[in-house]
C-alpha positions in Angstrom: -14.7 6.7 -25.8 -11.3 6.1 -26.7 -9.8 8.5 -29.9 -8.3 5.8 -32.4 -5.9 6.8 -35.2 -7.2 8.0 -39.3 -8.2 4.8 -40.9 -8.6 2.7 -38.5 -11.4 1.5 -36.2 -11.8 0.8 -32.9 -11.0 -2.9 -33.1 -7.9 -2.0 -35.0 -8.6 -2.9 -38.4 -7.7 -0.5 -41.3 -10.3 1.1 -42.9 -10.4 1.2 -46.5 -9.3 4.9 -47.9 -12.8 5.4 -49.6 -14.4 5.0 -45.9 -11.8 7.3 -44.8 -12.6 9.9 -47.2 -16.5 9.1 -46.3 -16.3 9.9 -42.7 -14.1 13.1 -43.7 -16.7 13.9 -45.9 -19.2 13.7 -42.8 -17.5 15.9 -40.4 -17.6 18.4 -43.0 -21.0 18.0 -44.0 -22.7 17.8 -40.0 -20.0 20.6 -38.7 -21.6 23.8 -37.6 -20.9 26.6 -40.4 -20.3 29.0 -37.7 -18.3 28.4 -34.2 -20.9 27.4 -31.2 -21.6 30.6 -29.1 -20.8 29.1 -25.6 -21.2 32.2 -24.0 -25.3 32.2 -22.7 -24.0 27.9 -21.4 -20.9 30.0 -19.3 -23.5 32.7 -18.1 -26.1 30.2 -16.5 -23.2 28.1 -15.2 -22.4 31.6 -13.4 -25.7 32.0 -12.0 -26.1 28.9 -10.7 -22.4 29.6 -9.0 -23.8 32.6 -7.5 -27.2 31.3 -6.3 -25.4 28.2 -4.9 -24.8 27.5 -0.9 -21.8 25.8 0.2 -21.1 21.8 -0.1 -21.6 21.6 3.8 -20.7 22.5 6.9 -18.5 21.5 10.0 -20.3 20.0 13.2 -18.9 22.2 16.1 -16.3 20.5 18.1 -17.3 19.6 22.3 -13.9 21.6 22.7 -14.9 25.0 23.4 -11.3 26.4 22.4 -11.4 25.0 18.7 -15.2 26.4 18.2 -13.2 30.2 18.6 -10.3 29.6 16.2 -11.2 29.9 12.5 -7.4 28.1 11.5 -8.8 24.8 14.0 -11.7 25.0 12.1 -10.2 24.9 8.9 -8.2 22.0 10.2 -10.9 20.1 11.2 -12.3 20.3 7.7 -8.9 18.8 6.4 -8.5 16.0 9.0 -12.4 15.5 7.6 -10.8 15.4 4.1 -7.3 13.2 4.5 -9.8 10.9 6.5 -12.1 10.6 3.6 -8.7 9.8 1.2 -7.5 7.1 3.6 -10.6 5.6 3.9 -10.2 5.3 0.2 -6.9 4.5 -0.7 -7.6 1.4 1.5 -10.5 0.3 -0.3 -8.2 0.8 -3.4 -5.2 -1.4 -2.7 -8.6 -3.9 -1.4 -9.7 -4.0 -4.9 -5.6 -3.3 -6.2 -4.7 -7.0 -4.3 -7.8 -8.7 -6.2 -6.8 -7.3 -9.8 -3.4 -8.5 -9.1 -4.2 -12.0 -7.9 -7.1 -12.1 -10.6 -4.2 -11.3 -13.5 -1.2 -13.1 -12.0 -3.2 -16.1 -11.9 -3.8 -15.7 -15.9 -0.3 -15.1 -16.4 1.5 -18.4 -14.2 -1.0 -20.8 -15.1 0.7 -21.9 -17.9 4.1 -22.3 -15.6 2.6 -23.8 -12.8 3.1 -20.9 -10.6 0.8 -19.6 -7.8 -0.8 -16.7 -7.8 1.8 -14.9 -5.3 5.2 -16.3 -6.8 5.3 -14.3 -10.6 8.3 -12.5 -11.2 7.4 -9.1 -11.0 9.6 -6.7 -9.5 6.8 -6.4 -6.0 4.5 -9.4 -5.2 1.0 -9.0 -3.3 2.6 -9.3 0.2 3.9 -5.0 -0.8 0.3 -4.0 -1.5 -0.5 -5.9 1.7 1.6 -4.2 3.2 0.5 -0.6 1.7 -3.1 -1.3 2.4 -2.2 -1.7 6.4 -0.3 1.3 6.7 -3.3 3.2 4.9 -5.2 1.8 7.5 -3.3 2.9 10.0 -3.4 6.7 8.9 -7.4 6.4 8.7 -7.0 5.5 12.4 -4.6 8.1 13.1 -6.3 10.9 11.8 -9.5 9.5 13.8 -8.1 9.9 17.0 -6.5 13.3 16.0 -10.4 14.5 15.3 -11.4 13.0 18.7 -8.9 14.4 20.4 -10.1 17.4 18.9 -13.3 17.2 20.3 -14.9 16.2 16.8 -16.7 13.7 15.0 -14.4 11.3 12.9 -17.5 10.0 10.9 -18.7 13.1 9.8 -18.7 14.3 6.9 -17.0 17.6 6.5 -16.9 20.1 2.8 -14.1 18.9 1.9 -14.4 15.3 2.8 -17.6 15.7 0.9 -15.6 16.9 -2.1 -12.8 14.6 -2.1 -15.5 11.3 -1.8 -16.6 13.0 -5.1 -13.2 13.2 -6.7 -12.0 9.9 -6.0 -15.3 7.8 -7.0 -13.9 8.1 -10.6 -10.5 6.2 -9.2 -12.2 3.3 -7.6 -14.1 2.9 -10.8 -11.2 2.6 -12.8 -9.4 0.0 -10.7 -12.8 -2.1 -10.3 -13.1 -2.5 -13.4 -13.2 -5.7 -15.0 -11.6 -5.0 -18.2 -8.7 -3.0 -17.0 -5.0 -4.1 -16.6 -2.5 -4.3 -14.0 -0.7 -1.4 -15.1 -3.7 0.8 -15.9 -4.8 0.6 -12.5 -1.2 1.1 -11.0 -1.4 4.6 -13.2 -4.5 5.3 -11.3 -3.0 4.7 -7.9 -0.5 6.5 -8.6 -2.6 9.9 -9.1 -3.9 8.8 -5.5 -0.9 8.7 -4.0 0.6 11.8 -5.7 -2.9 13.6 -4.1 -2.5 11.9 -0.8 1.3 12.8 -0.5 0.4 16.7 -1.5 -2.9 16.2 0.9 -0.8 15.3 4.1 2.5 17.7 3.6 -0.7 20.4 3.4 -2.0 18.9 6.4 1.3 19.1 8.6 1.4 22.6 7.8 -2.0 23.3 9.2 -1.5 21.5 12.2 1.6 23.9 12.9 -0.8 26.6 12.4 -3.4 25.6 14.7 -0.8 24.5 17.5 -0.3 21.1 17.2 3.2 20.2 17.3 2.7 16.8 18.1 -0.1 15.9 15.1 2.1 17.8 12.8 5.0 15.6 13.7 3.0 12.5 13.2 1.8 13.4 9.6 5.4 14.2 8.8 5.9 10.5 9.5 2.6 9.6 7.6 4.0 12.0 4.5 6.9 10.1 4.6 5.2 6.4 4.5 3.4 7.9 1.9 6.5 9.1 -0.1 8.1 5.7 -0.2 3.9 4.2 -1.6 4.7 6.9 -4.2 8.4 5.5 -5.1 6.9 1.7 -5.2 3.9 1.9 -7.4 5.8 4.3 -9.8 8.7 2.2 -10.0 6.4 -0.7 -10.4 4.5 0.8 -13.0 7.8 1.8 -15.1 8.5 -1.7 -14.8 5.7 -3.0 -15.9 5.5 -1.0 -19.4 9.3 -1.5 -19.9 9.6 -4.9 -19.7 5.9 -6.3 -20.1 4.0 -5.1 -23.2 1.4 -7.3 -24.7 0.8 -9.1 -21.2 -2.4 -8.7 -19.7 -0.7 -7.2 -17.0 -0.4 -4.2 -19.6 
């Protein structure tokens, strides 16, 4: 639930100062008299830490060579997890494209525009263009696993974990009610992951002695780089020059 300011309600009408001075009057009555002992809530959440077995696991590799090195282990994990993202960050320019066309249409109605030819400083064809190239990493990093000798469509720990992480993203941009540059904000905390995600992975395939992945994932990191520059420079237009659109 959104916070809204002293007197005034969520629609945005003022509130009389006697309501004002009621609701104060309720805090104060309903607050605790003492500070909430959180201490016995932190020492179950402990427990259940403790007690707890791991998220997953990851399915051996056929290659014999990986199944002996802990770091190719660990790198399997992360190709599980970048796969995971991509997979994703597709799906979230899919549903980015329909909130754009959905809006733009609202917006050049009035002028007779289509839904592709508004003014804004990218059109639909960029976020086509994104969601390809997001694609594209979802099938590079698939091969990588294969040639790996593992299992692109399993679900490793931390492919597990991310899944979880980014349902709340693909909620926010799904949504019905929200506006163009709302769900550009939440794009841009995926891409901000995914840019950290792959510089992390290119590292790791260094370490487990894959020059040639780690070269293509610098080339992925620096697609992703220039999806960061593009939705950030969209969204900063968008609340400069926009306000009171429902693109805003």
């Amino acid at each position: 639930m959104e916070p809204t300011a002293v007197g005034a309600n969520r629609t945005g009408a003022t509130l009389a100062p006697r309501q004002v001075e009621q609701m104060l009057e309720a805090v104060s009555e309903l607050s605790p008299l003492i500070p909430i002992n959180m201490l016995p809530l932190d020492m179950e959440r402990q427990a259940y830490i403790n007690e707890a077995e791991s998220v997953g696991s990851i399915p051996q590799p056929q290659n014999k060579r990986a199944q002996q090195s802990a770091v190719m282990s660990l790198f399997l994990d992360k190709l599980g997890e970048r796969i995971a993202f991509e997979r994703t960050g597709t799906r979230l320019y899919d549903a980015l494209i329909t909130k754009y066309l959905a809006l733009a249409n609202v917006e050049n109605a009035a002028a007779g525009q289509g839904a592709e030819e508004g003014s804004r400083p990218y059109d639909v064809a960029t976020l086509r263009q994104i969601r390809e190239q997001e694609l594209n990493h979802f099938l590079l990093l698939s091969k990588c696993v294969q040639k790996l000798g593992g299992d692109p469509t399993a679900q490793t720990p931390c492919a597990d974990v991310t899944a979880t992480a980014s349902i709340g993203l693909m909620q926010v941009v799904t949504d019905p009610r929200t506006t163009l540059a709302q769900c550009l904000n939440t794009v841009l905390t995926a891409e901000l992951t995914d840019n950290a995600g792959w510089e992390m992975l290119g590292e790791l395939a260094t370490q487990a002695g894959q020059p040639e992945m780690a070269e293509q994932f610098t080339a992925a990191l620096e697609t992703e780089a220039e999806h960061l520059i593009t939705i950030r420079n969209w969204l900063q237009s968008l609340l400069a020059g926009a306000a009171g659109s429902v693109a805003v």
